[in-house]
C-alpha positions in Angstrom: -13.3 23.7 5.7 -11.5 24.8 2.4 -9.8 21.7 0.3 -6.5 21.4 0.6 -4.1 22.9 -1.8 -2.5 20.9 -4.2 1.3 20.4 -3.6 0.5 20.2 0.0 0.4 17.4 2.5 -2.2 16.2 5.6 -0.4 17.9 8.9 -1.3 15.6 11.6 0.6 18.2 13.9 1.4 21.1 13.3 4.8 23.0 15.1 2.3 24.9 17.3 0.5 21.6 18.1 4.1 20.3 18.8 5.2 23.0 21.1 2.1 23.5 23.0 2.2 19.6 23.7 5.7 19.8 24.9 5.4 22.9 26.6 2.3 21.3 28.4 4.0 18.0 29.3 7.0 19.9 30.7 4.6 22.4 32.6 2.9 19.0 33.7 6.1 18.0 34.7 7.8 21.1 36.1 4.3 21.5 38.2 4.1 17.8 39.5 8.0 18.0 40.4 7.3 21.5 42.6 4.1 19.8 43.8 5.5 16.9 45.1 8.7 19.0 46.4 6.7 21.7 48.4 4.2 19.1 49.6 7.1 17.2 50.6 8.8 20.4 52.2 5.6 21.3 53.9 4.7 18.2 55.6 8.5 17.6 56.7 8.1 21.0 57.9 4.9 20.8 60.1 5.8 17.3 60.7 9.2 18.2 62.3 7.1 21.8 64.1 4.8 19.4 65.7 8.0 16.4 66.8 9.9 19.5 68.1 6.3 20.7 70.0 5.7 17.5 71.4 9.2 17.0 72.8 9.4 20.7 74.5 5.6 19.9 76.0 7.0 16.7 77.3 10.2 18.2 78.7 8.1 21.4 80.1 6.1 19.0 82.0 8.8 17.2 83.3 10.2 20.6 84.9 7.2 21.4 86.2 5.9 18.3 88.1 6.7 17.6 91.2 9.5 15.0 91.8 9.0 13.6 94.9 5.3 13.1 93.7 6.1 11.7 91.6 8.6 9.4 92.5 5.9 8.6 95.6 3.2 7.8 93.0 5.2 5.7 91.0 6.9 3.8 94.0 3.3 3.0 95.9 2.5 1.6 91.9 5.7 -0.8 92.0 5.2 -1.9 96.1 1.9 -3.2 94.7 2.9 -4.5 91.3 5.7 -6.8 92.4 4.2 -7.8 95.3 1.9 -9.8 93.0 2.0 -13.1 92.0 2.4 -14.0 88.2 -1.3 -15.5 88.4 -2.5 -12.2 89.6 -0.5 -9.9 87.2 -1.6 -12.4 84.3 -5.5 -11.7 85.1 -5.8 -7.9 84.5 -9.3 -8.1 85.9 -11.4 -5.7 88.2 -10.2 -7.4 91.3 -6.7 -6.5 89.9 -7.4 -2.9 89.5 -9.3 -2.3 92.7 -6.0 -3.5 94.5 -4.2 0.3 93.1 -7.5 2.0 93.5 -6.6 3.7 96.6 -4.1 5.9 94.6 -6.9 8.1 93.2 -7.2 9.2 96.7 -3.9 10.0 97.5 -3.5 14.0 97.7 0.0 13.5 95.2 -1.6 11.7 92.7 -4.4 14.4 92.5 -2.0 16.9 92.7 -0.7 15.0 89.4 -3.0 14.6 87.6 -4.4 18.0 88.0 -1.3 19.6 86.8 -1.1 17.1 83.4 -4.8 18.3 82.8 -3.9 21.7 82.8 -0.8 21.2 80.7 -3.1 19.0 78.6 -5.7 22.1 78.3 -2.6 24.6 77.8 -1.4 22.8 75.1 -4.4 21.3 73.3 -3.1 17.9 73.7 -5.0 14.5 73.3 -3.5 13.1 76.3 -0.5 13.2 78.6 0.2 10.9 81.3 3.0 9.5 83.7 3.8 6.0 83.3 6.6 3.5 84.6 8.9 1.1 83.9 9.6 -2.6 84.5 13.2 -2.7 83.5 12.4 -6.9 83.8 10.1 -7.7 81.5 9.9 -3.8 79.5 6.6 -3.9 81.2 4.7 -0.2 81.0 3.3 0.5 84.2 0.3 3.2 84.3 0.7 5.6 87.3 -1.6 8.8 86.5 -3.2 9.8 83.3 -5.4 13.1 83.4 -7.8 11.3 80.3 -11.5 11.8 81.5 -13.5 9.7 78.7 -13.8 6.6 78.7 -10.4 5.7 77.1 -8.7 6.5 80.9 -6.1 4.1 82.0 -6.0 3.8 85.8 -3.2 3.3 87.8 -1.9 -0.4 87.7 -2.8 -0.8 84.1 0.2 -2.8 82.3 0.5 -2.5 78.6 3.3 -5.5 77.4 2.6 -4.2 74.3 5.6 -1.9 74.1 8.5 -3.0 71.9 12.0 -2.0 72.7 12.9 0.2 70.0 9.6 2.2 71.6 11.6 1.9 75.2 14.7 3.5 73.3 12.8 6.2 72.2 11.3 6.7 75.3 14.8 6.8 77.0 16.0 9.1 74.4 13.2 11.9 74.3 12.3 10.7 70.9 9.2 11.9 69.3 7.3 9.5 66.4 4.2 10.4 64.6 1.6 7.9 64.4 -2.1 7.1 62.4 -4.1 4.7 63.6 -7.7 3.9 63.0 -9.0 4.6 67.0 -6.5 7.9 67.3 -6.0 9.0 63.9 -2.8 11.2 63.4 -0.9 11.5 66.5 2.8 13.1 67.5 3.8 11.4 70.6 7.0 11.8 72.7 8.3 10.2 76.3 10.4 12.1 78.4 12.2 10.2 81.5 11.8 11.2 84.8 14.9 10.8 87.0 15.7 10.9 91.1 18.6 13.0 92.2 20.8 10.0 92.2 20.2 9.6 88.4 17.7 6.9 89.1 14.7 6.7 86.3 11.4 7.3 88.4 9.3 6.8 85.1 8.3 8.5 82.0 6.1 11.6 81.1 4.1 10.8 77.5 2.6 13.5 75.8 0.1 13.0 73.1 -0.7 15.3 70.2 -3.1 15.3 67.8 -2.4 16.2 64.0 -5.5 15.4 62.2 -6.5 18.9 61.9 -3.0 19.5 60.5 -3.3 16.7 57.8 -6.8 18.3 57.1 -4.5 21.6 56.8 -2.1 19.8 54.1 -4.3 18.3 51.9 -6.2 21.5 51.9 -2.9 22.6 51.0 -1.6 20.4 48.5 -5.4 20.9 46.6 -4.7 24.7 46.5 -0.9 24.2 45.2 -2.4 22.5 42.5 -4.8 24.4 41.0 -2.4 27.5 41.2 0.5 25.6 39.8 -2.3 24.2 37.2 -3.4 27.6 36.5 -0.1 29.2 35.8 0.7 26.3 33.4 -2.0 27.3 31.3 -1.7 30.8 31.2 2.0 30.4 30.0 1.3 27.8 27.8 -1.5 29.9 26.1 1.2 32.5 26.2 4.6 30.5 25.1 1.7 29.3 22.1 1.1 32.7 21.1 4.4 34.0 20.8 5.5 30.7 19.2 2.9 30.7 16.6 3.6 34.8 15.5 7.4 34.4 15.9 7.9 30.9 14.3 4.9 29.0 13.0 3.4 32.2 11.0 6.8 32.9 9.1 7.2 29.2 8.6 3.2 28.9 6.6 4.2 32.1 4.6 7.5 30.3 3.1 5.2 27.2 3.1 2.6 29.0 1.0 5.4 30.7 -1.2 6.9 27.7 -1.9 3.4 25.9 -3.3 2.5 29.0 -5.2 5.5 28.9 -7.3 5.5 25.3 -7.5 2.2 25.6 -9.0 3.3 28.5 -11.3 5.7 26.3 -12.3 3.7 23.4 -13.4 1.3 25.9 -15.0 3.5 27.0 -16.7 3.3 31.0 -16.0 5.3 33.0 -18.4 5.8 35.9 -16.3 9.4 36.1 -14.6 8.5 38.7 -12.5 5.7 37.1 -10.8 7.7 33.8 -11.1 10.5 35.1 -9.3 8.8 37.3 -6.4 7.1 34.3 -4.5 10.0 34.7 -1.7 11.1 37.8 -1.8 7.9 39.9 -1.3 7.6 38.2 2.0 8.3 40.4 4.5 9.8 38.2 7.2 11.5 40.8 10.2 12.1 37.9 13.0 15.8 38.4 13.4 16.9 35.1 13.6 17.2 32.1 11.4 13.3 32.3 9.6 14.1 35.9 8.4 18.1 34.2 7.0 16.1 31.4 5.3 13.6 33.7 3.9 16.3 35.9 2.4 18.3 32.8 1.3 15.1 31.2 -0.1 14.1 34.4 -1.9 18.3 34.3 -3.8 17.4 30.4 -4.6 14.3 31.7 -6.4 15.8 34.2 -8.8 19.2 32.1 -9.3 16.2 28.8 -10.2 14.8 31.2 -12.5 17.3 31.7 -14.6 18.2 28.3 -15.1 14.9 27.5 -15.8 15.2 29.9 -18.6 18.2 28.4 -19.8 16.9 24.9 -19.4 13.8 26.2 -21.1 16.2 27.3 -23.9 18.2 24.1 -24.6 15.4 22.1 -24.2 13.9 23.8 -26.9 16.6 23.5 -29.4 17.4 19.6 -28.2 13.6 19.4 -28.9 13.8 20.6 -32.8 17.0 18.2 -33.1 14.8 15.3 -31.6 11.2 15.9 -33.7 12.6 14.5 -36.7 13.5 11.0 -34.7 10.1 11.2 -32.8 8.4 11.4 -36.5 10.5 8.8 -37.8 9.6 6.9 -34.5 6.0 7.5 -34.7 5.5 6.9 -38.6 7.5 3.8 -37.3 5.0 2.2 -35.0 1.8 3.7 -36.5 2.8 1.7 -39.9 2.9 -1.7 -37.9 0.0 -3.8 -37.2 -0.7 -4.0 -33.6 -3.5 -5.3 -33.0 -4.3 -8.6 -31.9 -5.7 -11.2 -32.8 -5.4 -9.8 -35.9 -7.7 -11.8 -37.7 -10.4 -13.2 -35.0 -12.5 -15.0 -37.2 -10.1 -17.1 -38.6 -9.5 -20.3 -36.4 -6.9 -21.8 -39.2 -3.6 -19.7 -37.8 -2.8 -17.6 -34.6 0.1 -15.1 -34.8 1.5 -12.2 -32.9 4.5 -9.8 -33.3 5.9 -7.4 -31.1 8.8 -4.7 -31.9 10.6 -2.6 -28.9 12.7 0.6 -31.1 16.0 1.2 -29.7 16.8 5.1 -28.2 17.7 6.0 -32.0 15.2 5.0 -34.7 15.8 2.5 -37.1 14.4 0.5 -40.1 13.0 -2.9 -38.5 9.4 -3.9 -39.7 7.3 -6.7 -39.5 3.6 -7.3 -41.5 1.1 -10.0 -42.4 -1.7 -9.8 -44.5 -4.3 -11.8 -46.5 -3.6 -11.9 -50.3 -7.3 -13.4 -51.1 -9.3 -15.6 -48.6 -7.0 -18.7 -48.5 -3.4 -17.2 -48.4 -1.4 -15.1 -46.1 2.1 -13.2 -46.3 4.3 -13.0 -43.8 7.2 -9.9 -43.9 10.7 -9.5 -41.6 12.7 -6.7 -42.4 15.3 -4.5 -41.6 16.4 -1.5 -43.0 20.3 -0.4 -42.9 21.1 2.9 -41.4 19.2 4.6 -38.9 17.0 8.1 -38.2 14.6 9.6 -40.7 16.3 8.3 -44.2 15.7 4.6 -42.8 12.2 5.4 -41.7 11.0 6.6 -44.5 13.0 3.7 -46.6 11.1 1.2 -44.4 8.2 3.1 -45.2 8.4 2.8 -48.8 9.8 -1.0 -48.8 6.5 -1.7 -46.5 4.2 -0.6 -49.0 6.3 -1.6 -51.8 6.1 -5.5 -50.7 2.5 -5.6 -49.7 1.7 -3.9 -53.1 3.7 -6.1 -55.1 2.5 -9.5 -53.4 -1.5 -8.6 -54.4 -0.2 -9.1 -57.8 3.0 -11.6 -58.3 0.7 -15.0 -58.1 1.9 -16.1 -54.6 5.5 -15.6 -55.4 8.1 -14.5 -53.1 10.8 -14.1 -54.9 8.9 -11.9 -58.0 7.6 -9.7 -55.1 11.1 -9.2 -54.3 12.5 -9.1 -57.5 9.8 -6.1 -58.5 10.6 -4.0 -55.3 14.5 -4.5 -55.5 13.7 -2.9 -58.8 12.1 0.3 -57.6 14.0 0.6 -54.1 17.1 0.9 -56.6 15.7 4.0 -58.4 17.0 7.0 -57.1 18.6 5.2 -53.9 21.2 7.8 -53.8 21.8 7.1 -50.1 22.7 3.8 -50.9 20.0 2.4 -47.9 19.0 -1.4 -48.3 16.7 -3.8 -46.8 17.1 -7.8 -45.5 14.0 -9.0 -46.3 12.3 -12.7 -44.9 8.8 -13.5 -47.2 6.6 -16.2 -46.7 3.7 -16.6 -48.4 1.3 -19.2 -47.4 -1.8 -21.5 -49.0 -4.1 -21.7 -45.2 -5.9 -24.5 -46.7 -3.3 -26.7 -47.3 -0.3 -25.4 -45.3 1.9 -25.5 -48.4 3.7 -22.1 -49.1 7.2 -20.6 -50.7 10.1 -18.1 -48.7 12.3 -15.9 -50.2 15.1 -14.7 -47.9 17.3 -11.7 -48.7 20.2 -11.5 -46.6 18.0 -11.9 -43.7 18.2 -13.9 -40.5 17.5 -18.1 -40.9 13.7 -18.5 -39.8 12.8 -21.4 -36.7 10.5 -23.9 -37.5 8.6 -26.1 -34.5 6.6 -29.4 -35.9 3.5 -30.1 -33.3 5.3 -31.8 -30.5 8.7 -31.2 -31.4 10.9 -28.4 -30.9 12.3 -25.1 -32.5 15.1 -25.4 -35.1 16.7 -22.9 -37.6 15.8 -23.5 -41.0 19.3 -23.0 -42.6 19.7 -22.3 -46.6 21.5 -19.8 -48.9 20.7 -16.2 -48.6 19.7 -14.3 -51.6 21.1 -10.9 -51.6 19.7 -7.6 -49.5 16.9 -5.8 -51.4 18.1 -2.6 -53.2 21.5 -3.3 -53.4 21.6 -3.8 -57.1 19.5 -3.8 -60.1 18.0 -7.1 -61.4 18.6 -9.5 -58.8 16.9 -13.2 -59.2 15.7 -14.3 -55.6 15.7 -17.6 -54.6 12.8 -19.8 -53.4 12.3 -22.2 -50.9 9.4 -24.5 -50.5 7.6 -25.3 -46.9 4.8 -27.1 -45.7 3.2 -26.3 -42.4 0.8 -28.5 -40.6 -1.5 -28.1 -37.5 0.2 -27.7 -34.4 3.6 -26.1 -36.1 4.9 -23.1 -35.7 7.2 -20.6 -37.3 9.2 -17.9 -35.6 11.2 -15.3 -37.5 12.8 -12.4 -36.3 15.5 -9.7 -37.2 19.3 -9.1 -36.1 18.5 -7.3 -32.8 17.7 -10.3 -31.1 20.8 -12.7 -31.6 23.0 -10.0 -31.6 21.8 -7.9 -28.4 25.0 -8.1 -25.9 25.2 -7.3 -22.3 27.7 -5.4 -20.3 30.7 -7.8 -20.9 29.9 -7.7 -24.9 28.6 -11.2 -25.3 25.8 -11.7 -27.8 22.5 -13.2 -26.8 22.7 -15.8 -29.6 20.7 -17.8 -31.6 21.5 -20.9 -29.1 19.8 -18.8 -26.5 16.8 -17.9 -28.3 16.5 -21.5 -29.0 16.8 -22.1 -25.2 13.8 -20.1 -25.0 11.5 -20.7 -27.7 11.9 -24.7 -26.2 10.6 -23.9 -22.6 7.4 -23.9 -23.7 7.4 -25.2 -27.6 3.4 -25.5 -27.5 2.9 -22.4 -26.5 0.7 -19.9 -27.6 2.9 -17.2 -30.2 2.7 -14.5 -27.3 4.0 -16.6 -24.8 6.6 -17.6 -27.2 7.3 -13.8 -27.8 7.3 -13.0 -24.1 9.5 -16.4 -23.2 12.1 -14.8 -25.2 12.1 -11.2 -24.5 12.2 -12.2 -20.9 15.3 -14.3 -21.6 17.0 -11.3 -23.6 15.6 -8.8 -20.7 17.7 -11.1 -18.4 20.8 -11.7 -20.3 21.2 -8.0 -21.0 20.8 -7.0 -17.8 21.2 -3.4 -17.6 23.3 -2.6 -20.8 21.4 -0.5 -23.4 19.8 -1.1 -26.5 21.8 -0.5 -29.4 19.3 -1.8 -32.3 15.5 -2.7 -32.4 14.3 -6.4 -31.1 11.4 -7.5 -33.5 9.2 -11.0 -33.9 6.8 -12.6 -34.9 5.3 -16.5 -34.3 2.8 -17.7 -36.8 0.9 -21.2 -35.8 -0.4 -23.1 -37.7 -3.6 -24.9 -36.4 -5.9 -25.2 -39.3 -9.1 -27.9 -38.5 -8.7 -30.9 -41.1 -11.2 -30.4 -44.0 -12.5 -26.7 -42.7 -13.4 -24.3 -46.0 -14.5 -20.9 -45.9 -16.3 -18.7 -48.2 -16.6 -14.5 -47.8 -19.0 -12.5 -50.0 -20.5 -9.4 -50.2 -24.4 -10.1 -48.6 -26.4 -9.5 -51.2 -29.6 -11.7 -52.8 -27.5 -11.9 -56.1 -25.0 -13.7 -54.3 -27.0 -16.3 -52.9 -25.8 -18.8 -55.9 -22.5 -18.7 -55.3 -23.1 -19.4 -51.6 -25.6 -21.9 -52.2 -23.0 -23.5 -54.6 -20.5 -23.6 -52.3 -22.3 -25.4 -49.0 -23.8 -28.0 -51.6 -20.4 -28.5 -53.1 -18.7 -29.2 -49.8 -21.8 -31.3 -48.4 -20.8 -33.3 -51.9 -17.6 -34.0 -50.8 -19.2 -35.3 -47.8 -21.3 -37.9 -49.3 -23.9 -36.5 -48.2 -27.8 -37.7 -48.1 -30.3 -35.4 -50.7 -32.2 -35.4 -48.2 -29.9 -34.2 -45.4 -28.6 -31.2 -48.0 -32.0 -30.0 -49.2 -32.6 -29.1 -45.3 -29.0 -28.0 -44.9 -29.5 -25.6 -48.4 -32.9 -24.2 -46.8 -31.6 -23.8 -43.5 -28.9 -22.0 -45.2 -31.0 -19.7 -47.5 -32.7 -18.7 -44.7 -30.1 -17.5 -42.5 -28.1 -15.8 -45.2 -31.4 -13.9 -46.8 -31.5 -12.4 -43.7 -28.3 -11.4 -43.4 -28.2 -9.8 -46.7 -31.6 -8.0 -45.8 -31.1 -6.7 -42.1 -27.4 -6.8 -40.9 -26.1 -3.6 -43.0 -29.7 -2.4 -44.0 -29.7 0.0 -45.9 -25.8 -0.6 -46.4 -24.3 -3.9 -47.5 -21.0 -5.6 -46.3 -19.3 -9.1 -45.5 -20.7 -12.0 -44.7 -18.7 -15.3 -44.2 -19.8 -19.2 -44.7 -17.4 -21.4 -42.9 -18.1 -25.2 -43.7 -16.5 -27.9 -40.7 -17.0 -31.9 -41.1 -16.8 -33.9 -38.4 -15.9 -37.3 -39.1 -16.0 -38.5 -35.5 -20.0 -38.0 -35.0 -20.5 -37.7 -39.1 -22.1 -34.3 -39.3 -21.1 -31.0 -40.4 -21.4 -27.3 -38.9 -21.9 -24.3 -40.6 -21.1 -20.7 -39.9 -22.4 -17.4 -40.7 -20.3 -14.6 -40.1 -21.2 -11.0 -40.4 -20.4 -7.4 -38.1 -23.4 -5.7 -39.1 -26.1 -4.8 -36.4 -26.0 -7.5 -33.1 -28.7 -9.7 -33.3 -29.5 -12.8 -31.8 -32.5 -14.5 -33.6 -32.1 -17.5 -31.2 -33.3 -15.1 -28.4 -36.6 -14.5 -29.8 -39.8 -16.7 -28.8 -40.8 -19.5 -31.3 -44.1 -18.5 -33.7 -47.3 -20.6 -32.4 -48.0 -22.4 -35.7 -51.2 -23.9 -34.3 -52.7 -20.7 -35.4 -54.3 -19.4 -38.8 -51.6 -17.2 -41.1 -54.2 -14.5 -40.5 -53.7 -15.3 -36.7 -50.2 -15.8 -36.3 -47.5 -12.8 -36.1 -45.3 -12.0 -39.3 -41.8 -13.0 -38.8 -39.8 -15.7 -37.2 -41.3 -18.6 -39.0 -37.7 -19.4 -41.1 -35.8 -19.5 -38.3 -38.3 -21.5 -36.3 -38.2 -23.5 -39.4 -34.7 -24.1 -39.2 -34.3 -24.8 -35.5 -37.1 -27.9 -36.5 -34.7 -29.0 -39.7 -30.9 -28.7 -37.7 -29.6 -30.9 -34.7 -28.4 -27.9 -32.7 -28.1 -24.1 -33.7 -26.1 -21.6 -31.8 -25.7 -18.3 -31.3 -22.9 -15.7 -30.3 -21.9 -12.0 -30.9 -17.6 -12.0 -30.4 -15.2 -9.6 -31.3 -17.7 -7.2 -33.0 -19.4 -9.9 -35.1 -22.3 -12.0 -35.0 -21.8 -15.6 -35.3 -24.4 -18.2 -35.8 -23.4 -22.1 -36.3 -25.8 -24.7 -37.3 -24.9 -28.7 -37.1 -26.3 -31.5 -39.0 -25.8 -34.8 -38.9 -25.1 -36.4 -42.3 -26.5 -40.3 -41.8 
């Protein structure tokens, strides 16, 4: 089997499949209905033929026995029968019988039943016999029956069997057909017998067998069928045939046009001509509705055409209007850090931000970056204006402010001051910036703010809830030469939070006009104060999402959350990993462990267990290469000990993972390597290893007493 084209779907039925079933069913149909009607025809027919035979034998006979023998017969039969006692006629017995026996003998009764036999043989009948009446009781009397097997009835024989819508029948020449199990099919009919004076004399029965006939009719009605069977094939093959060149073909060639130039189109095939002639080379002569659509389908083609050129057109131009916002857009988000966390192996502070561009590009930023090793800045901005000229301002004042804060000694407001100074130079477009600017000392949670013109940032204390932080505003950024900026002092400690953000957020409005608020985004922040700064993001976008409903985005929505969760007394130390820098690491573990009042004893094994680990991190992480390699020193007053870090991303290695050296052997003996660490494992409480986030992370702990 080929695959199927693309564009196409699965057929479970196709229109052939669909006609041939219905003209099958209705064949079925059609043939079962004629079935049932000419078997039904027929055996009314032969039914009725062999009723109307067995009434004429009956009557024939009737004309051609003799009367008066009849009448004699029948009236030596009822001299006998009533003059019998009820006891007697009760016990149908031999003795009974033997008392009409002497009929057989009597010349009118052979005459009789010789005649009946010969209309019997004449007219193939089963039986036919004279019979009377007791009008008393409805009795049947048997006077002569020409049967010679063993089912004869002899004269005398009463039968009280006989019901009187039988007796009506009988008196009315009826015929009935019959099936019983010890007869099979029979077509019986009674014919009276009457004296002169109109008296009944009795009652000629004639018997006729049909189970030859019923042997005919099924014969029959097998026959019907296969024919009827035989002719619903042939013109269902034939109905098929014409159905599938006249309807189903033409229908699979528009099919087929219509997926070709469907996937002409999404190839994008640059030829017209062979765009446009999917339809109208087909050459569909059915002269009815197929051939219309074809021609009609074939018009749609070339009029899609050209508007598809035209589209192609105007798309094109609306495309060189729109690059410059999709630069501005992309130099945008590619000049905002986005990913996170962004700084895993710091466990003092968590952040996140998030910014969602309105449909026209504008000048909202956000950054954070590390200064040195123990202080961070944090940036909200937005630019005035919007399109290309506030892109490329945001640009600048981006690089501009992280610049200026590697060199302003932790100040805010000097950062500001110098890049108000050189936002101003040349700013003939007039653009300006709101600026927020925190910078902050991790260790001790103290830092300084500067805000220009810029929305009030929302503090959370651990436990509390968000509030604004309301002060004066400095002025905008670029709006005028040799502005002084103001600063304002914080102090964060572990479990707060801070949460700044720019104008899109209070200020987005739904379809009635009304602005989200600041009450609002208070609302949300307070759900879940504790949470973690990208649930507090998502909290409130999904609280904007739902306010706004479906009215558009006029201006970007930007935010950050910075949380502050520095461990009490943690201190951190990156250097390059080198041997000369062993000192300064050595200095800075023994200084800490100082602080600690620590045992000599305790911090000589600390200091070797330290060497150890950071020799061979200066020796085989980045061999031949060098890079970073970070000591993070934790006390913990509750069980008085202290755990130490190691921090590098050079090669993955897990020291802890390879077997201890057996030191019961000679140096000669034992393998080279592994002895330090082994060595260090036997001096520490517990050591631990794990590779996370593309570094490789070891941590010993030592208990100081």
């Amino acid at each position: 089997m080929g695959s199927k084209k693309k564009g196409t779907r699965n057929i479970k039925w196709s229109i052939s499949q669909k006609m041939l079933m219905f003209i099958l069913i209705t064949s079925l149909l059609l043939s079962g209905t004629s079935i049932l009607i000419g078997y039904r025809v027929y055996s009314r027919t032969m039914d009725q033929h062999y009723l109307d035979n067995t009434v004429n034998i009956a009557r024939t006979a009737v004309s051609i026995l003799d009367k008066s023998a009849m009448e004699h017969c029948t009236a030596e039969v009822f001299t006998i029968y009533y003059s019998l006692t009820p006891e007697e006629l009760a016990d149908e017995d031999e003795a009974y019988l033997q008392k009409f026996s002497h009929l057989e003998n009597d010349d009118d009764w052979k005459f009789l039943r010789k005649t009946l036999q010969a209309i019997g043989r004449e007219n193939d009948l089963s039986s036919i016999l004279i019979v009377a009446l007791d009008q008393g009781t409805n009795d049947v009397i048997y006077v002569v029956d020409s049967d010679e097997s063993e089912t004869y009835c002899p004269p005398g024989l009463v039968d009280s069997t006989v019901t009187e819508e039988e007796i009506r029948s009988f008196t009315n020449s009826d015929a009935v057909i019959t099936n019983t199990e010890e007869y099979g099919w029979l077509s019986s009919s009674a014919t009276p017998i009457y004296r002169a004076d109109g008296k009944l004399i009795g009652f000629v029965i004639v018997e006729l067998s049909m189970n030859d006939v019923m042997k005919d009719r099924h014969a029959f009605l097998r026959i019907f069928c296969g024919i009827l069977l035989f002719v619903t094939a042939a013109l269902g093959a034939l109905l098929t045939f014409i159905i599938r060149k006249t309807m189903v073909a033409p229908i699979n060639k528009l099919a087929k046009a219509a997926t070709e130039y469907s996937e002409d189109q999404a190839n994008g095939a640059s030829d017209n001509a062979r765009q446009r002639n999917h339809f109208t080379k087909l050459k569909i002569h059915t002269g009815d509705e197929l051939e219309n659509l074809s021609h009609v389908m074939g018009e749609m083609e070339k009029k899609l055409g050209e508007y598809i050129d035209n589209l192609t057109k105007v798309t094109a131009e609306k495309e060189r209007i729109g690059a410059e916002l999709n630069i501005a857009a992309q130099i945008q988000a590619d000049m905002l850090p986005r990913l996170f966390p962004a700084f895993p192996e710091r466990e003092e502070f968590d952040l996140y931000a998030s910014m969602t561009p309105a449909k026209e590009v504008g000048g909202d930023f956000y950054d954070f970056f590390l200064i040195d090793e123990d202080h961070i800045a944090l940036v909200m901005a937005d630019v005035s204006g919007k399109g290309v000229p506030a892109a490329l301002f945001m640009v600048i004042a981006k690089t501009l402010i992280k610049n200026q804060a590697q060199v302003c000694d932790y100040s805010p407001a000097k950062v500001l001051m110098a890049v108000n100074d050189q936002l101003c130079e040349g700013n003939e477009a007039e653009l300006f910036v709101t600026v927020w600017l925190g910078i902050l000392e991790i260790s001790t949670g103290k830092g300084l703010a500067a805000n220009a013109g810029h929305e009030h940032p929302v503090i959370c204390r651990a436990g509390g809830k968000h509030e604004l932080v309301v002060y004066r505003h400095s002025p905008a950024v670029a709006t005028m030469e040799g502005i002084r900026f103001r600063e304002h002092p914080f102090e964060l400690h572990p479990g707060d939070s801070m949460f700044v953000y720019t104008d899109g957020v209070p200020e987005a409005a739904n379809i009635k006009n009304e602005f989200f608020g600041t009450d609002r985004m208070l609302e949300a922040l307070n759900r879940n104060p504790d949470a973690s700064p990208k649930e507090l993001l998502s909290s409130v976008r999904s609280s904007l999402d739902a306010f706004v409903g479906k009215a558009p985005q006029f201006d970007d929505i930007t935010m950050m959350c910075f949380k502050y969760s520095k461990p009490s007394g943690e201190r951190e130390l990156t250097v390059e990993a080198t041997d000369s820098n062993l000192s300064k690491v050595l200095d800075f573990v023994n200084g800490e462990l100082e602080k600690q009042d620590c045992p000599p004893k305790v911090q000589m094994q600390i200091e070797v267990a330290v060497e150890e680990l950071f020799v061979n991190i200066a020796h085989y992480a980045y061999a031949p290469k060098t890079g970073p390699a970070t000591i993070i020193v934790r006390p913990h007053k509750e069980s008085a000990s202290v755990s130490i870090t190691l921090m590098d991303h050079g090669i993955p290695y897990d020291p802890l993972a390879k077997p201890d050296p057996d030191v019961t052997l000679s140096a000669e003996d034992r393998k080279i390597g592994g002895l330090g660490i082994y060595m260090v494992k036997k001096s520490m409480d517990s050591m631990h290893y794990e590779y996370k986030d593309g570094h490789n992370v070891l941590t010993i702990v030592k208990t100081l007493k």
